[in-house]
Structures are given as C-alpha cells and as structure tokens.
N, C-alpha and C positions, 0 to 999 in steps of 0.2 A: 498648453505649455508642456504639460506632462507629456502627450502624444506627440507631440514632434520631438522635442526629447529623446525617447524612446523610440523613436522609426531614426534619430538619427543612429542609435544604438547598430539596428539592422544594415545601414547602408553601411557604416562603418565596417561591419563583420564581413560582408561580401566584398567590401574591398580589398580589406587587408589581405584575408583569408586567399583570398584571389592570385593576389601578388606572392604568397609565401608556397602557395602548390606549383607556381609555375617556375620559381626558383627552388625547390627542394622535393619536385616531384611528388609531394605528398597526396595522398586521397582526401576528398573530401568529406567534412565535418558535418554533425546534424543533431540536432535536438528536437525531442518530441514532448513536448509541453503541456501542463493543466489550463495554461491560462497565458496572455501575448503577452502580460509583465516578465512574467520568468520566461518566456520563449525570449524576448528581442534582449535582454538581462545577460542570460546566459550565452548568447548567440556574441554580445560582444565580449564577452569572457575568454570565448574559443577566439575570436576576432583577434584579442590582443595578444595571443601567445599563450594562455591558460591551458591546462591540459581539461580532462573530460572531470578530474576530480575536482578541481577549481569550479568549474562552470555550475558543476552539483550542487557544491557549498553556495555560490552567490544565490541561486535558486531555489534552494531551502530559504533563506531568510528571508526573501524575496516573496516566496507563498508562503509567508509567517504574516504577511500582512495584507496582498489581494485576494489567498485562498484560506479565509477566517476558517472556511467548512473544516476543513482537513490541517491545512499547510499551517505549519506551527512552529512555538521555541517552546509550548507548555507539552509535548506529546512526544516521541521519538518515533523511532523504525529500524529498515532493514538498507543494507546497500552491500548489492554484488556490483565487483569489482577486475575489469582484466586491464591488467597495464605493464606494459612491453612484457608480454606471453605468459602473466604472472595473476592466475587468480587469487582473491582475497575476500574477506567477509566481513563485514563490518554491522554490530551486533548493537544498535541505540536503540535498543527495547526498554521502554518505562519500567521500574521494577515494583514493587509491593513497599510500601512505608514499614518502617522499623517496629513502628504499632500496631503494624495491621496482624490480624490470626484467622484462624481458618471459619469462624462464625459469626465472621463480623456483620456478617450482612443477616442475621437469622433471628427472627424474635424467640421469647422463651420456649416457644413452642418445638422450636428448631425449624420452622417452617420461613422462607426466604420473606424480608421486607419489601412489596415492592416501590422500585426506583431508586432505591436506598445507595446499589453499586453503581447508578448509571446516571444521575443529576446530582449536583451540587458538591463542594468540596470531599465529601468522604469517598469519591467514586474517582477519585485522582491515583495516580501511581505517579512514582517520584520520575520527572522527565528527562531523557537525555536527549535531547535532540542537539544542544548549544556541544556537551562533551564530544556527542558523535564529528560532529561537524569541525571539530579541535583536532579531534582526534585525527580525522581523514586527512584536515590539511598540514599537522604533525608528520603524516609518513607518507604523504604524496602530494602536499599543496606546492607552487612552485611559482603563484604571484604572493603577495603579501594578504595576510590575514585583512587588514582593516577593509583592503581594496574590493576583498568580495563578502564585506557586510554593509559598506557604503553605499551600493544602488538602493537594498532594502531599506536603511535611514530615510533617504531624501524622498522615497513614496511616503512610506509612513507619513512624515513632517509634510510633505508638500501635497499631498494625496493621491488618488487614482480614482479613474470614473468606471465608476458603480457599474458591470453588464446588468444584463434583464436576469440572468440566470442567476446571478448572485443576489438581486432582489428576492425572485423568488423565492431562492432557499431561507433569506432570512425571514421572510415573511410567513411562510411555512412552519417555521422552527418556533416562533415567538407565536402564533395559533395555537400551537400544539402543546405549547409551556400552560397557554391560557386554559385549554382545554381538560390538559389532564390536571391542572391547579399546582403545578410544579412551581415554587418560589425560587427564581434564580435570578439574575441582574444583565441576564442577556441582551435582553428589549432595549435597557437604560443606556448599552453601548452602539446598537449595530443598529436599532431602528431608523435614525435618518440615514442609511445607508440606501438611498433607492435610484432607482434606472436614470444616470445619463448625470447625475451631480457627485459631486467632487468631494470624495471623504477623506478626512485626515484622524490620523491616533497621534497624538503629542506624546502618551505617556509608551506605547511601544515604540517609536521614534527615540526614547532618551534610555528605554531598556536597551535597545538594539545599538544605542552608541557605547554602552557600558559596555557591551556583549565584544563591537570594535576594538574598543581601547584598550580593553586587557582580559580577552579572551573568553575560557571555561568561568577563571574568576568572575569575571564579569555579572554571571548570572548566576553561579553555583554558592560564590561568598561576598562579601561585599555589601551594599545599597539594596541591591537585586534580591538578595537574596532575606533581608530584612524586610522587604515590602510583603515578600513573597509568606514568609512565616508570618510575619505579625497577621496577614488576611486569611492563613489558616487555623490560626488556632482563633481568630474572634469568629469564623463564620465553621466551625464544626470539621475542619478537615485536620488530618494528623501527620503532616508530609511537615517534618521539623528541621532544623541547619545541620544536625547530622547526618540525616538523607542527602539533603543537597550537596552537603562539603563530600559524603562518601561514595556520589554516585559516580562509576566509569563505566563506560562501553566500552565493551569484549569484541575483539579480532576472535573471531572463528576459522576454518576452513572451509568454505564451501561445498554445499552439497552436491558431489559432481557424481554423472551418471552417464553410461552412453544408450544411445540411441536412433537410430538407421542410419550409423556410424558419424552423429553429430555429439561433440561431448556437450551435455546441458550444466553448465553452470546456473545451480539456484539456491534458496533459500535452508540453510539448515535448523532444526529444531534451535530457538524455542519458536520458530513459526513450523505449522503442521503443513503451508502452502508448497514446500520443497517437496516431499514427501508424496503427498496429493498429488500434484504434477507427476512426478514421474511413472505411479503405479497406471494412472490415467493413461498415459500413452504405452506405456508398455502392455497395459490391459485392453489396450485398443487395439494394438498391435497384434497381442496374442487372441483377438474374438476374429480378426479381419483373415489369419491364414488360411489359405487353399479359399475363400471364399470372394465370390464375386465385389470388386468395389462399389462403395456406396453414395452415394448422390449427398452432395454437401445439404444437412438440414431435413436429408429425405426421414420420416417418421423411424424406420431400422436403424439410422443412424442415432437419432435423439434418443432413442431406446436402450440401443446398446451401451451410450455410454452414461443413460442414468443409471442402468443395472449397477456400471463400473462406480455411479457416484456414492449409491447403498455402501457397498464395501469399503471404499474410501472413506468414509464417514466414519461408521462401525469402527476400525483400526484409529481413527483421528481421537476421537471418543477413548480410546483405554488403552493407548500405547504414548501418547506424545504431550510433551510438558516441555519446560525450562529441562535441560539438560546437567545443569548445573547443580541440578537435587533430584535427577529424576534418571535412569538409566533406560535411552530411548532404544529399543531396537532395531535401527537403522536399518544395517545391512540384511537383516531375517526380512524387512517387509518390506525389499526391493529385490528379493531374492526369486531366480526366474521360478524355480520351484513351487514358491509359495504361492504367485500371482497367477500362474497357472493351476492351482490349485480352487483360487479364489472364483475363478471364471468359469471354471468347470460344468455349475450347472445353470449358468445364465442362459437362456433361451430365447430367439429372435418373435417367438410367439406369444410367449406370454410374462407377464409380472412376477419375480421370483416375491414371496413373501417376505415382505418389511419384518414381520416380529421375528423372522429366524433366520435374520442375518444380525450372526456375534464379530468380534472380534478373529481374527482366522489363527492366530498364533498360539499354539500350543503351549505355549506358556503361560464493516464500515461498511447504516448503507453509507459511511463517509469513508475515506482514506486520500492520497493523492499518490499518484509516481506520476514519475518523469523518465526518461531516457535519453543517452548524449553518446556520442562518439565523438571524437577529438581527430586531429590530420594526418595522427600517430595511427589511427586503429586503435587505440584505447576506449574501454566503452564502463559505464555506468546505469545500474541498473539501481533504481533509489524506488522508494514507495513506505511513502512516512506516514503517523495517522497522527488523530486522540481521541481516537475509537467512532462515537457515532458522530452523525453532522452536528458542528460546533459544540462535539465535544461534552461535559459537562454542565454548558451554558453558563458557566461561571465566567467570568472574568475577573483577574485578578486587579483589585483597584490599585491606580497608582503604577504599576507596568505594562498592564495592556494589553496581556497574554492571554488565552482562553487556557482553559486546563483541561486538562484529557477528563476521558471516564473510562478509561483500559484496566480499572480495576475488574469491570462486568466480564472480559475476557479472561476471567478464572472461574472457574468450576465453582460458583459460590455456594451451590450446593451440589453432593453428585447425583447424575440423572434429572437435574432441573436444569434446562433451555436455557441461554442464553439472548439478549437483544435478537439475535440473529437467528436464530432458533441452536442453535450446535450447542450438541449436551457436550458433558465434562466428565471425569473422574478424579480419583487419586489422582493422578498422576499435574491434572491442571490445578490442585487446590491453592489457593490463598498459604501465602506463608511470607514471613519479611523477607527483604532481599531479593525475592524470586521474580524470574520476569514472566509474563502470563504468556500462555498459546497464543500464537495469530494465526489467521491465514495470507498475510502480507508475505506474496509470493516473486520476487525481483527475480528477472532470468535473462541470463544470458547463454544465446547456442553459438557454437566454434565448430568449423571447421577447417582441419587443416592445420588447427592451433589458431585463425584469426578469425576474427566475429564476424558473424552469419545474419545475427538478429540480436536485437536487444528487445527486451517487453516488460510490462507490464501493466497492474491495474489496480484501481483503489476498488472496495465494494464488501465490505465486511464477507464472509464465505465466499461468495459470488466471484470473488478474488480469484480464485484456483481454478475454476469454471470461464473465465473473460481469460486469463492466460494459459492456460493449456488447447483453448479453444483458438486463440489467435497462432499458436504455435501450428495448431494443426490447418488452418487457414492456409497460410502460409505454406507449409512442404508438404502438404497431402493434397491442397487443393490449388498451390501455383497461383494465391492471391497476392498482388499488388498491395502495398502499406494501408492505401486508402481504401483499398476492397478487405483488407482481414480486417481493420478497427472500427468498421461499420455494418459489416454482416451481424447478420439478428445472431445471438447467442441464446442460452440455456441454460438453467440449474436444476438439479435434482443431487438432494441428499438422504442421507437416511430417514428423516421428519423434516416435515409432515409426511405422511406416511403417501405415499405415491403422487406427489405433488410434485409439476415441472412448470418452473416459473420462466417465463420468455420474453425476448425484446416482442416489438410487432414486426410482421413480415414473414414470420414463420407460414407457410398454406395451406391454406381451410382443408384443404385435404388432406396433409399430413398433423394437423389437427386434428380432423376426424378421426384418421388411423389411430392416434396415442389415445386419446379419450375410448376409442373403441376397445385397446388393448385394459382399459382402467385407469388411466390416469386422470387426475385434475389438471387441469391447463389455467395458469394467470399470465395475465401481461403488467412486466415491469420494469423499468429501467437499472441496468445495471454499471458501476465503474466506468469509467471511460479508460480504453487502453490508449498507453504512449508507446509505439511501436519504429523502431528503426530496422531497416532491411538490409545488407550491402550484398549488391552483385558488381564483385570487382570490384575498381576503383569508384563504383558510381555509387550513394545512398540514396534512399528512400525512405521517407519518414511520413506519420502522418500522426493526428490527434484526432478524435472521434468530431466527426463535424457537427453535430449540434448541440454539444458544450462550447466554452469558452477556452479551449486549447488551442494551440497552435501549436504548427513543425515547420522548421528551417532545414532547410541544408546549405549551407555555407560552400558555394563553388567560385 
C-alpha cells in the first residue's frame, strides 16, 4: 500500500512537471536523496508547484522517520540556499543547554568521562531542526506548512518497509550498546524494525501532527514540549522549557568564495566544513601549478591532498568555533598568501611531519544531506545530523524522537579527540547557548550567477573529504553524477598521525606507493554523497548506489 502510494507520488511529479516546462519553458527539476521515501516525497513537492525550499522541508520530516540513523526533529543542521540569484544560510545548529559549562563531562580528576558526551540524555544539545524548518518556510515556503509535514505523518502512522541497510544499522547499533554496556532504550524502540516488514511510530506520528498543526510551537511549547522535559530531567539530561521556548536558528551569510572562476557557495562557521573545503581546493590548486596533471586516485594525488588534509585540520583544531562567542578568522585563512604559505614545504616525495604541523596563523560516522533543484533554477543544499548513528540511542518516550549526542562535537576537553578523532580547543568549548563545530559541509557551485552543482554528504569529518572530493570529480576530472558519488574516496587528517582511510577500489599499486611513502592504509565506508549537476537546461542527479538513496529528475 505504502509503495504504490509512493511510486504514485513519482508519476504524478513527471507529469505534472512535464506539462509545466513545456508551457513556461522552465529547466528541469531534481532531487538527490538519502533514501526513495524522501526521494518520491519530495519529487512530488516540486511536482505540485513547490519551490526547492518546500520540497527540503517535506524531506526533513520525512527522514525524521525512514532515516532514524541521521534524519531527525531531535538534532538540527546546515542549509545553503540560492533562490532567484539570491544566496542565504540558514544556521539549525543544536546549541549547548542553559546548564551545560565547560567540565561537564570531566571527573574530579579533570580527566574526560567516557561516553558521558556521546550516549544517553546528557550528550543532547537543545534541537533546532522543527525552528529551522519554520523558519525556511517563513521566508521562502510558498505551499502551506501542514502540507509538507503531512507525507511525513501518514509513514509514521501507517509505516514504511524496513531496507536491509537500515536493518543493519540497527542491528549494529544495539550490538554495540550490548557490547560496550551502554544502558540506553534504543533496542526497546527500533528492534523489530527488520528487512522487508512494515514499521510504524504512533507516538512520532502524533509529535509530527503537533509539529503540522501549529508549527515551531508545536514542538518547542506545548504537549511536545512537556513530554520532552519531563523525560529529561527523570532520565539525567538538563535540556529544560527554557531551552526549548528560547531556541532560534540564525540566518547567516554564506561562506562564498571563488574558485577557477566558479563562485562556491558553502557552509560558514560554526561548521569548520566551509572553510576546510575551500583551503582544500585552493591548496590543490596552488601544489598543481606549472606541474604535470594527475591521474584521478593516482598515489601523488592521494598524497598531495592528505599533506593538504594535515593543515586543514591543524587550523580546524584552534581557529574555528560558534562564531557567535568566538572571533573566527575567516578572511586570514582563505587568504592566497597564507595558503600559499601553508604548502610551501609539502613534498610529492615524502611525508611532512605530523607533530610540526601548528596552526599557520600568526596569531557523523552518521549525518544525512540531500540536494534539490526546483524548474526556477533554485537549489538547496541541506545536510542535517544528531551527531553519531542513532544519535544518542535515546528515545524520547511518548514522542518518538531520538535525541542527538552533538554535545561530543565540542572540545570537551582541549587536545582530547573526539568520537571522530578531531581535537578541539578554546575556541570549540562547552558553554550555554553555543552551538558546537561541525563539519556538516552543504555547497553549492555558480556559474554565471546560476547553479553548476549542488553537493553534499553526511560522515562525521569524512564530510569535507566526500565533498571537496566530489567537487573535484566533477570539474577536474569531467565525472558524470553517477561516476563522481561512486568513485572510491579518502581521508586523511591531522590524527592518527599518517593514517589514510579509503573506500575499496583504490589500486594495490597505488596502495603500495602510499604505504611505501609511510602511510597506514584502512578500508572504510564513508557518507553517501547527494550530488546534482546541470549542464544547461538538462540535470543530472545521482545517490551513491549501494545505500538506500535515490535521484529523480523530473522532466
């Protein structure tokens, strides 16, 4: 029932879609999806006249209930935004509770608890995902609010069948709670959730009607919001009604930059992944002059740009915070001077030393994105978390929600790793209010003033690494949608100290070669990129093929 349903969703959007380019000449429409619930969802969103910001929102709440891993109402994120020639940034980054301070997670010792920031209610940061979502369709929705939280209801209420991939994950997840002896209530919600049978949530089904009926309220005061406090303070967490009632997501500027004369619209602080991205290609840029080009994946290429990954880190690590308590220097650490400074003594031959690469300034493996273009040429670039897979493992009883663990992405101590391994400083500490570093990196590239590409990727750090990597797919190497979101990628950051983590398919002899020069080599899965293309009036979209994504393009 559900799947025809929903394919009728798809035929609908191809028709419509269809008849409205051929009377107003419009280009065609496309979305690059985590998963075919939000893919056929959103697809009729654009179908009915929704712009690309409409089809986001249905899509958010939509993986608040097929993509438990990431897709959320308890977590927030990022969303870059161009619509009719106008970029914007939209800031639903979870923030630090009113109680929280800077050693909350540290025994007497001063030495760090662990799991204390990353399972169970205390590892929550107060959520905007429901305000972000308010807020977007406040100043650019243009169907009605209820209309795109209503797909998301009737899954909830009526169910969706289970992929193999989403098994997995929860079966992994709830091993792992067993294993390390973590007490959370995950198992209790998501276990019969398994390959090919039909799950239902009642109690996120009647959040998510709250969230229709009367908006931010919905979830932030009200019913929702009484569920929500009463199960934190009986189970140890400190996210109170005046977090909730005082949370808003901030409109920023986007972090815009050019680049082999494309302007890159992406992420600005308090994500480090805007930042990351540009020194990355600009740093690629400046090793590649006067010299021979390099073979996509070839061992000099993997090299060169984990040299670049050292230094990106290094500056990640002790310049970049919440901006809103933290004075980031932007402009110095995009500056051609500096980056060319930075690359100075990287060498195609050998390993620059991990312990004396500083700062240069003189002074998720869970997440989700998506990506959308509309008939306008409007494009959305979203990528939302709550931090690791499923989050805190918590569910909130009686709503339905899982609850982030994005507290762990603050410096909870300085110079002590994170989940993901990425140290921190002053600058990322623990403080109320504050919203923590990410590297949740949305992008969007223009040329001309009209969108080129859209991209991005969930994958805790990994993040900046899956999209600067598909960017240069694309206009360095002439890949097609489904040849850049499926090429093997790579990571390397500043720790582990000469360690480059890869998809498989990298080759044994450019395997050889890196091990040879010193590295460790692992094989791991990272993000899955949602990538859209346009040449011309024509798009090109695709989802990584052996996840549960999907891409339309509506012609």
């Amino acid at each position: 029932m559900i799947k025809k349903f929903l394919l009728s969703f798809v035929l609908l959007a191809y028709t419509l879609t269809s008849t409205a380019s051929n009377l107003n000449n419009e280009q065609q429409a496309a979305v690059a999806m985590p998963d075919s619930y939000s893919a056929d969802v959103s697809a009729k969103i654009l179908a009915q006249g929704g712009n690309a910001i409409d089809a986001a929102i249905a899509a958010q709440f939509v993986l608040a209930v097929t993509l438990p891993e990431a897709g959320n109402v308890g977590g927030g994120g990022f969303m870059v935004i161009y619509k009719d020639n106008k970029a914007d940034f939209l800031d639903y980054r979870e923030v630090a509770p009113l109680k929280a301070h800077r050693d909350m997670y540290l025994d007497k010792n001063g030495d760090v608890i662990p799991n204390l920031s990353l399972y169970g209610a205390l590892s929550a940061g107060v959520p905007g995902t429901v305000d972000g979502m308010w807020q977007a369709h406040q100043k650019y929705g243009s169907l009605p609010w209820k209309s795109l939280v209503t797909p998301a209801i009737e899954i909830a209420k009526n169910g969706f069948i289970v992929h193999k991939n989403l098994e997995e994950n929860i079966t992994r997840r709830i091993n792992s709670f067993e294993k390390e002896g973590i007490k959370v209530n995950f198992a209790k919600h998501f276990a019969s959730a398994t390959e090919g049978t039909n799950f239902k949530q009642a109690n996120l089904a009647n959040t998510l009607q709250r969230i229709a009926d009367h908006g931010r309220a919905g979830f932030y005061r009200g019913e929702t919001a009484k569920i929500f406090t009463d199960f934190m303070a009986k189970h140890g967490g400190i996210i109170g009604y005046d977090d909730l009632n005082n949370y808003r997501a901030t409109w920023r500027k986007p972090l815009e930059n050019t680049w082999r004369g494309y302007r890159v619209l992406t992420a600005p602080p308090p994500s480090s992944g805007g930042i990351a991205i540009l020194q990355w290609l600009k740093m690629y840029d400046l090793l590649s002059n006067n010299k021979p080009a390099l073979a996509h994946n070839s061992a000099t290429y993997i090299h060169r740009l984990s040299e670049i990954g050292k230094r990106v880190f290094a500056d990640r690590a002790e310049y970049l915070g919440d901006p809103d308590f933290f004075d980031v220097p932007v402009k110095q650490l995009l500056e051609n001077s500096y980056l060319k400074e930075r690359v100075a003594d990287i060498s195609d031959d050998s390993i620059s030393n991990t312990g004396a690469i500083k700062p240069g300034l003189k002074e998720s493996p869970d997440t989700t994105h998506f990506s959308i273009i509309d008939k306008w040429g409007n494009a959305v670039s979203n990528t939302t978390t709550i931090n690791y897979t499923f989050g805190s493992g918590v569910i909130v009883e009686g709503a339905g929600f899982i609850l982030n663990d994005e507290m762990d992405d603050f410096s909870v101590k300085a110079g002590v790793a994170n989940v993901y391994g990425a140290v921190g400083g002053d600058a990322n500490a623990i403080q109320a209010n504050k919203r923590m570093l990410s590297s949740m990196s949305p992008t969007i590239l223009l040329k001309d003033d009209k969108v080129k590409l859209v991209t991005g990727s969930p994958g805790g750090t990994t993040i900046i690494s899956s999209v600067y990597q598909s960017i240069l797919n694309v206009i360095e190497f002439d890949m097609s949608a489904e040849q850049a979101v499926n090429a093997p990628r790579f990571h390397h950051q500043l720790l582990p100290k000469d360690a480059i983590e890869h998809y498989p398919g990298i080759t044994k002899a450019n395997i050889a070669a890196l091990k040879k020069l010193g590295y460790t080599l692992s094989r791991r899965k990272f993000g899955s990129v949602q990538l859209i293309i346009v040449d011309g009036d024509n798009l090109d979209a695709a989802a990584e093929s052996d996840r549960r994504g999907k891409s339309i393009v509506l012609k």
